[in-house]
C-alpha positions as CSV (number, residue, x, y, z in Angstrom):
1,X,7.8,-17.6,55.7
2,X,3.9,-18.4,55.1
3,X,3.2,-14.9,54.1
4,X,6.5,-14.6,51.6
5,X,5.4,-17.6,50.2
6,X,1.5,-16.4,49.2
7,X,2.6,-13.1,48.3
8,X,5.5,-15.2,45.6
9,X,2.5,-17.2,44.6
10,X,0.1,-14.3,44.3
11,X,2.8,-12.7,42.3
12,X,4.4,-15.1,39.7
13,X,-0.1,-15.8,38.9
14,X,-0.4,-12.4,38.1
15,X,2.4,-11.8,35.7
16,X,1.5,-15.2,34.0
17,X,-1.6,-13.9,33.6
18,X,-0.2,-10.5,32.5
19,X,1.7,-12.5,29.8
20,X,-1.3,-14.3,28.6
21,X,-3.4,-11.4,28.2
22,X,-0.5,-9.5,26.0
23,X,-0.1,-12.0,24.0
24,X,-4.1,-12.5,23.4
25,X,-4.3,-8.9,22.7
26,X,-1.0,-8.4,21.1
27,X,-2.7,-7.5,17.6
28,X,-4.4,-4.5,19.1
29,X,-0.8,-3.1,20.0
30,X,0.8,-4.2,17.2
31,X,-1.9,-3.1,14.6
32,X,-2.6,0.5,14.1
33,X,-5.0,1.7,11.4
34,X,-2.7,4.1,9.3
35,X,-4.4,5.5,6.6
36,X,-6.8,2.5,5.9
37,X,-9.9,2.6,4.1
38,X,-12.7,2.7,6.7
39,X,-16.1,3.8,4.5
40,X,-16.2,4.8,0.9
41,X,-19.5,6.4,-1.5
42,X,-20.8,3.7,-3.2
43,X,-19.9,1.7,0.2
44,X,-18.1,-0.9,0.7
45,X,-19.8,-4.2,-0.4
46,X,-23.1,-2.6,-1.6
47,X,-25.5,-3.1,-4.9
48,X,-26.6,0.1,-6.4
49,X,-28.8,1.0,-8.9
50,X,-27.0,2.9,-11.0
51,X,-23.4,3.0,-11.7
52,X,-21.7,6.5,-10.3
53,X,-19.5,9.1,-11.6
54,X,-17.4,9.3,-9.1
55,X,-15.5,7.2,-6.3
56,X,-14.8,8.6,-3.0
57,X,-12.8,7.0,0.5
58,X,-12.7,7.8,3.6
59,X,-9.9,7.1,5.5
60,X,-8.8,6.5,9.3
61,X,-6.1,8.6,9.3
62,X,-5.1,11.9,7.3
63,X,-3.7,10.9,3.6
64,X,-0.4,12.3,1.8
65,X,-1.9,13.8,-1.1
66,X,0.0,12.8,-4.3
67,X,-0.3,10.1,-6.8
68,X,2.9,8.3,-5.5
69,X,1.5,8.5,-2.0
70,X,-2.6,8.0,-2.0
71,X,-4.2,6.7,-5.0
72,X,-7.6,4.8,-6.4
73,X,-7.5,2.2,-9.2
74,X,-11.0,1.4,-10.7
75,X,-11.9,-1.7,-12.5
76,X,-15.5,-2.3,-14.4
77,X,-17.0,-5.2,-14.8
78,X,-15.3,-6.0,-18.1
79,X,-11.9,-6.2,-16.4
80,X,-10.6,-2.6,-17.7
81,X,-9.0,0.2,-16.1
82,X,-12.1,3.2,-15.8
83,X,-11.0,5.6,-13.5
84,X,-10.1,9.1,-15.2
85,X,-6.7,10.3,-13.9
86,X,-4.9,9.9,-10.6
87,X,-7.4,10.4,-7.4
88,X,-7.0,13.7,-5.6
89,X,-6.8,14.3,-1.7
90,X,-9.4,16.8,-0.5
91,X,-7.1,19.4,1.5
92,X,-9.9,20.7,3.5
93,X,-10.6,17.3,5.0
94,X,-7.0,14.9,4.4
95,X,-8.9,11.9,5.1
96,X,-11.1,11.8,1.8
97,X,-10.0,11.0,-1.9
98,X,-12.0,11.1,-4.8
99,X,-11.3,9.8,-8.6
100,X,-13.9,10.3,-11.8
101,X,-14.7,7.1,-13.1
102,X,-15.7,6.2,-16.7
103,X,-19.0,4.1,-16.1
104,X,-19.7,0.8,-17.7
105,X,-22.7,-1.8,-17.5
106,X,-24.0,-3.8,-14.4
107,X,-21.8,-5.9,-12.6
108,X,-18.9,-5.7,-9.7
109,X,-16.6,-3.0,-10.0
110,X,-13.5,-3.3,-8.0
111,X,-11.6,0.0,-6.2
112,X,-8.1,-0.7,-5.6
113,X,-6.5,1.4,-3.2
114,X,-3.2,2.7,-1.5
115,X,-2.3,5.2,1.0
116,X,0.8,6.9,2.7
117,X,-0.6,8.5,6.4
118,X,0.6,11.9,6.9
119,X,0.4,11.0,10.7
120,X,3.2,8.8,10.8
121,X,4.1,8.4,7.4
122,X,3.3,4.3,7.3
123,X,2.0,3.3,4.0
124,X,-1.2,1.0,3.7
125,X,-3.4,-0.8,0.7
126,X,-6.4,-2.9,-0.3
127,X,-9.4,-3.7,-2.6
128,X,-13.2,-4.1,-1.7
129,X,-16.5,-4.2,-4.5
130,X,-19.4,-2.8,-5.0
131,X,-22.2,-3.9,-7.6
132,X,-24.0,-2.2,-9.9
133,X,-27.6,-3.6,-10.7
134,X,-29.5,-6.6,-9.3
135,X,-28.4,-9.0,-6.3
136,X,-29.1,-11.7,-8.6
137,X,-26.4,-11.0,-11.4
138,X,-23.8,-10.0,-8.9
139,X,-22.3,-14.0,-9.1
140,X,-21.8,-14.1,-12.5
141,X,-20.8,-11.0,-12.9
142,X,-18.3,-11.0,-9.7
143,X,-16.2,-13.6,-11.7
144,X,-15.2,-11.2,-14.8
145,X,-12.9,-8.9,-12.6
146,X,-10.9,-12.3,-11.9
147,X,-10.8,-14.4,-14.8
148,X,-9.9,-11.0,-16.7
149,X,-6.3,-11.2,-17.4
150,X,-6.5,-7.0,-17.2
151,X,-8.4,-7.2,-13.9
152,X,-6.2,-6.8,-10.4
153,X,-5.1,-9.5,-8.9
154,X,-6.7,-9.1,-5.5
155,X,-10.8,-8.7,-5.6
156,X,-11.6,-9.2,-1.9
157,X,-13.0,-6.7,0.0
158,X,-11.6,-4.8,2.8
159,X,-13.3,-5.6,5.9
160,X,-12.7,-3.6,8.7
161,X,-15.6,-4.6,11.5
162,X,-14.1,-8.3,11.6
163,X,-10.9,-7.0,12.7
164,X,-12.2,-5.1,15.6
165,X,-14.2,-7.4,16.7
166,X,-11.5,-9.9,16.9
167,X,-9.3,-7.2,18.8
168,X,-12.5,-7.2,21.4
169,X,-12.6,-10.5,21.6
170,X,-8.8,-11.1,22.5
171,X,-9.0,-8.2,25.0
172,X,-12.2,-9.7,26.6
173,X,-10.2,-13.3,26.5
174,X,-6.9,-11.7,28.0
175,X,-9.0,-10.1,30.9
176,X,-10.7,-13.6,31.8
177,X,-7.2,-15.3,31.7
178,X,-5.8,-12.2,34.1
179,X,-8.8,-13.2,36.3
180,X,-8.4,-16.7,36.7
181,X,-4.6,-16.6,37.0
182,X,-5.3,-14.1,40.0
183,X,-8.2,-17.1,41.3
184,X,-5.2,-19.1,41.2
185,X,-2.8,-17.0,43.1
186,X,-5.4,-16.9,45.7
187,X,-6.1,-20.3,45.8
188,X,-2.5,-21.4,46.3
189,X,-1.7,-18.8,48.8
190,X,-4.4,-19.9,51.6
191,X,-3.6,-23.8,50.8
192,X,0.1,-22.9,51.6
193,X,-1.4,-21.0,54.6
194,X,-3.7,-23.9,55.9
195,X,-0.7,-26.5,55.2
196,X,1.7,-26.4,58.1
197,X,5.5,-26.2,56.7
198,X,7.2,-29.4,57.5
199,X,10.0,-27.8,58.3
200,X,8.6,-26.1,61.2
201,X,9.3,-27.8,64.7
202,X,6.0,-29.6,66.6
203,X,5.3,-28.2,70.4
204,X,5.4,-31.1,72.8
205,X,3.2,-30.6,75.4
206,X,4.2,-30.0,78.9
207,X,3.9,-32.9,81.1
């Protein structure tokens, strides 16, 4: 009865600490990349020198190629629309696109972008900056895109290494929790062990 009794214990810690970990880590199952953004030329974030000709992503997955599907929207500093046409999906390598863009002065210039994987056909989208010039004019020039009335609505950047490293961090967190849970189960099996059962009968000795 002792030994059904640790091995209940031993078992209902684990699965609580099953369910624990799932539901820390959850966002690792329930997240996949699709045909996000992961690096683009001028990257993500960055201050150049001078502004570029051309805008080109890279993506996790492999893109649909088509305007309707995969597509880049470039903004300039003054708030207008300066990409030249609809951005094409190289077929020799599916996850890169690439749109001409019509230069304009220093500032942030905001890339706008949406996706349709040709893995599983899951559609994705999202915005990140880069500046064009000096650090130092990068603040007041990072407000034009927003107080623009032509400028898009979302400005923030993309940031894909935050969201991996919170996925880490709930995995690590979920394996500590499976860990103690399993302490637990141990624990309460050997004080069951080392506690007789009061149901069980008392030898009297013989006299």
């Amino acid at each position: 009865m002792r030994l059904l009794r640790q091995r209940l214990c031993m078992i209902c810690a684990t699965f609580l600490s099953l369910g624990i970990f799932l539901a820390l880590s959850g966002t690792s199952f329930a997240m996949p990349n699709h045909a996000k953004v992961m690096s683009s030329d001028p990257a993500i974030n960055s201050t150049i020198a001078q502004p570029p000709s051309k805008i080109t992503v890279t993506t996790a997955e492999n893109m649909k190629p088509g305007s309707a599907n995969s597509n880049l929207l470039v903004y300039g500093p003054s708030g207008d629309l300066i990409s030249q046409g609809d951005a094409k999906v190289d077929l020799n390598n599916p996850k890169q696109m690439s749109v001409a863009i019509k230069p304009e002065k220093n500032g942030v210039y905001v890339v706008r972008w949406n996706t349709v994987s040709s893995d599983d056909n899951d559609p994705d989208q999202g915005a990140y900056v880069f500046t064009v010039g000096s650090a130092a004019g990068s603040t007041t020039a990072q407000a034009q895109p927003t107080a623009t009335p032509k400028s898009p609505a979302t400005t923030a950047a993309t940031s894909t290494s935050n969201g991996g490293a919170t996925i880490w961090t709930s995995v690590i967190s979920g394996l500590i929790a499976l860990i103690v849970g399993l302490g637990v189960g141990f624990g309460l099996g050997r004080s069951r062990k080392a506690t007789p059962s009061v149901n069980e009968p008392t030898q009297t000795p013989v006299s």
